[in-house]
N, C-alpha and C positions, 0 to 999 in steps of 0.2 A: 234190204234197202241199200242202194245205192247212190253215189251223188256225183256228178259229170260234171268236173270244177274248170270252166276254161277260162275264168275273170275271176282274179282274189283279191283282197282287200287286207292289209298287213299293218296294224295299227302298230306302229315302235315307240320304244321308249329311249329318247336319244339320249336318256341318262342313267341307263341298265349299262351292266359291264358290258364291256368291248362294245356296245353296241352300234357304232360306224362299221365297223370291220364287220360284227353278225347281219348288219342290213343289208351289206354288201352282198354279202356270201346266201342270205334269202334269196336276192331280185333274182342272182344266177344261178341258183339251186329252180326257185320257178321257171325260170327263160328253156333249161336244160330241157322240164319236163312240157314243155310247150304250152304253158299258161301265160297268160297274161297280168300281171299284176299293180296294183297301185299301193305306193306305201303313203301313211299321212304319220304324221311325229306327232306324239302327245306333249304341252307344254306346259301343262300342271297337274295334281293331283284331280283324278275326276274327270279329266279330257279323253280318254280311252274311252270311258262308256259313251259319252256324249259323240264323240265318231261312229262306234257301234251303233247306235243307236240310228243313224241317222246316215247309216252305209247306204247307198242308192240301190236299185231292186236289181241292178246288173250284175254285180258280185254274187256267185254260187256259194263262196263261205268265204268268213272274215277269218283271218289268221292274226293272234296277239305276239308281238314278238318284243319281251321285258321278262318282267320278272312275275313274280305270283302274284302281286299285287294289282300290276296288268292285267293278267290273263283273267283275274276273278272280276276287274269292270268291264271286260268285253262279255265275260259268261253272265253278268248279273243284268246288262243291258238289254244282252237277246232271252233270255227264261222268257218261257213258255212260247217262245219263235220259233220256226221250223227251220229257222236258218243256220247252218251247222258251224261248230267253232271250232277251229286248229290252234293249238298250242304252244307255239316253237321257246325250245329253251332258249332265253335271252338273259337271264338273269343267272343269283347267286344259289339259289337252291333249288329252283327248279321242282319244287315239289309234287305239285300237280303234275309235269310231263314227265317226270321220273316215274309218278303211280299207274301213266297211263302206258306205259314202257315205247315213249319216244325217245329214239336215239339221244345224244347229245352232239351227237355234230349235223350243221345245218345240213348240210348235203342228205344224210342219213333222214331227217326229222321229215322233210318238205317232201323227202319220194313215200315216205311211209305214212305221211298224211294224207298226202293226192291219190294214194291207193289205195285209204285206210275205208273205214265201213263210221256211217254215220252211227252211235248209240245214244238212247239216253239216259241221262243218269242225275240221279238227286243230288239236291243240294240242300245244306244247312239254312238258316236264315236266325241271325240272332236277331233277339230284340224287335222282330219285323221289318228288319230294316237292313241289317248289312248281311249278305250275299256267303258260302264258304262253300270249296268244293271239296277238300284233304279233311281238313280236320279246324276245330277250334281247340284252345287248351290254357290251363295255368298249370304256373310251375318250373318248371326247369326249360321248357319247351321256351317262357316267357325270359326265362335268361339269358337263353340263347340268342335271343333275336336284339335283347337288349345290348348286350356285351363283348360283340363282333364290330370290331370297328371298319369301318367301310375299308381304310385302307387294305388292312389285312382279307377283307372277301375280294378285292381288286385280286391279289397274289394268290391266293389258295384258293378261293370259291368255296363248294360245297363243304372242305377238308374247316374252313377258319368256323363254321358253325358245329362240325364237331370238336373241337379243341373249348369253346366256348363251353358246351353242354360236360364236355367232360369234368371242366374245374368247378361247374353247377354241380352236380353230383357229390364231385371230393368238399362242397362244403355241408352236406347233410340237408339240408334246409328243408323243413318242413313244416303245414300247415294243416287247421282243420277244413273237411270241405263237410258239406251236408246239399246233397243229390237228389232231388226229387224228379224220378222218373214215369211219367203217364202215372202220377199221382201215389206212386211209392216211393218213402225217402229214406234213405240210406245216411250213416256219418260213418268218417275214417279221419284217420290222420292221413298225409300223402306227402308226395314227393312232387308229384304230377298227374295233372287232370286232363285226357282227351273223348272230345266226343268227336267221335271218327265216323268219315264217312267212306276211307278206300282205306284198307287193311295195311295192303303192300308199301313196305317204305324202302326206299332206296335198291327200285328197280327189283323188287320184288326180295331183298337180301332177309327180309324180316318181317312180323305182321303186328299191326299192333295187339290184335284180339280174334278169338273166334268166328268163325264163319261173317266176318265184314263183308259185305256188300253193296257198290255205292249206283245199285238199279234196283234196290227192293223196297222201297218209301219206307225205308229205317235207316237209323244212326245207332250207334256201339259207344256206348261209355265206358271208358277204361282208366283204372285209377291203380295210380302204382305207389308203392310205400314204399324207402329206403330207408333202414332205422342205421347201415351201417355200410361199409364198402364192399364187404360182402354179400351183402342184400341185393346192391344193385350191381353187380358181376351177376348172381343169381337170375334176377330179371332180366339181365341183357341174352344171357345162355337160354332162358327158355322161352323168351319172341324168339329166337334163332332157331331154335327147335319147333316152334309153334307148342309148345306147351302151355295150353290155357287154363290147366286148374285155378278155382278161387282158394288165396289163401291169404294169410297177412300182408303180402307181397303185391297181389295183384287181384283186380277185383273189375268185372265185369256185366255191364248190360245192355240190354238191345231196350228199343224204344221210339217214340215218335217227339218228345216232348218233355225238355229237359229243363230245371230252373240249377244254378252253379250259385250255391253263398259260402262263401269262406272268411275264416277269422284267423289273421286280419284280414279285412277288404286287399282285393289284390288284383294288377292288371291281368289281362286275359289279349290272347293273341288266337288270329284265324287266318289261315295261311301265311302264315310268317308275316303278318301285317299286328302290328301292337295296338288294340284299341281300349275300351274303358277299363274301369273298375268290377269285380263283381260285387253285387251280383250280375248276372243276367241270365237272360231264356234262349233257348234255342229250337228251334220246329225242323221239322222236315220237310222240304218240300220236294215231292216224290215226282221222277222224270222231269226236273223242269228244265234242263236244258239237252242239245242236241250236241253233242263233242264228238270229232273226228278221232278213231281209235285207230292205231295199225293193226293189219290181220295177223293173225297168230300166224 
């Protein structure tokens, strides 16, 4: 399948990093490849989808150009559309176009989207309600996101979220979870909890869990324990090696339908976005969107 994009539609987020200077560097990355495009600025939380949504039928595919929190109300507005979505890095983590291996410089992103091959691929959906395409998680993952103060992602970008996650780690912190997966439940103590849906993290440097796959109408539960500093060097060396055995360290499951209760009650984050308390549920919902991939 392919898609002949000669009208795009570029929802921005004029309060993602750099992003005067990236919108810029879009228009003439598309003009270059002889597209047409229109940008419209999102002006509150929630304004991305409602543009998505309501893109005219001229546009061949909407391109999200922000942050992840972006990119998941343009993907959550078109599910189950046949209308394809491009992902341009605009933001501080970039996690979704990092899993999907889009460049990070505009010029690179916009030719390898415009040439890229439509897929589809599943999404989470907590609670019935909110949208995820990477991953959801408690833990260290939620300190992260807590504890990067803008300034500092302004200066370093992707580098101030791990500087954050590292001093998560050096304080041990750990909680009970109890995991009920398609009706089996599991308890641990943990560090951090992901229900993943794209394996590959940071451009493919590491994976969170076995055979992840985010086209197969399943999600990957991954639960890691750090009792000590050694533990999690341990964990970090074998995602880097893709070593998946289950053991006190690391703990693994596939499934379609996931309930998260932890004591204490604790926030939980889905694509780098901080939302409730747990508990909460998660489903799968298998191929429901259409994302522009670059060709291998």
């Amino acid at each position: 399948m392919e898609v002949l994009i000669r009208h795009a539609l570029i929802i921005a987020n004029p309060a993602s990093r750099r992003g005067q200077t990236l919108q810029q560097a879009a228009e003439d990355a598309f003009r270059h490849a002889g597209i047409q495009c229109q940008v419209r600025l999102t002006e509150r939380s929630g304004h991305a989808a409602e543009i998505a949504a309501r893109a005219e039928p001229i546009f061949d595919a909407i391109f999200s150009l922000g942050g992840d929190g972006t990119a998941m109300e343009v993907i959550g507005a078109l599910a189950g559309s046949d209308r394809p979505v491009g992902i341009l890095p605009g933001g501080t983590g970039n996690l979704i176009a990092r899993s999907l291996g889009i460049p990070a410089r505009m010029d690179g992103a916009v030719a390898s989207l415009v040439a890229g091959t439509p897929a589809r691929v599943d999404l989470g959906v907590i609670d019935g309600e909110r949208r995820f395409a990477f991953a959801a998680g408690v833990g260290i993952d939620v300190r992260m996101v807590e504890e990067t103060p803008a300034a500092l992602k302004r200066r370093l970008g992707v580098l101030a979220y791990a500087l954050a996650a590292t001093r998560a780690v050096f304080r041990r912190e750990r909680f009970h979870v109890r995991v009920t997966v398609d009706g089996e439940t599991f308890e641990r103590d943990a560090s951090s909890v992901f229900i993943a849906n794209f394996g590959a993290v940071l451009n493919d440097l590491f994976s969170l869990g076995p055979g992840i796959k985010q086209d197969d109408g399943r999600l990957d539960l991954c639960i890691f324990t750090a009792r000590s500093i050694p533990d999690a060097v341990r964990i970090v060396w074998r995602l880097l090696r893709r070593d998946f055995r289950t053991d006190h360290r690391a703990f693994y499951r596939s499934g379609t339908h996931f309930r998260i209760e932890t004591e204490p009650p604790l926030r939980y984050q889905a694509d780098g976005e901080l939302l409730g308390m747990t508990p909460f549920e998660v489903r799968t919902e298998p191929l429901a969107t259409l994302l522009l991939i670059p060709r291998s």
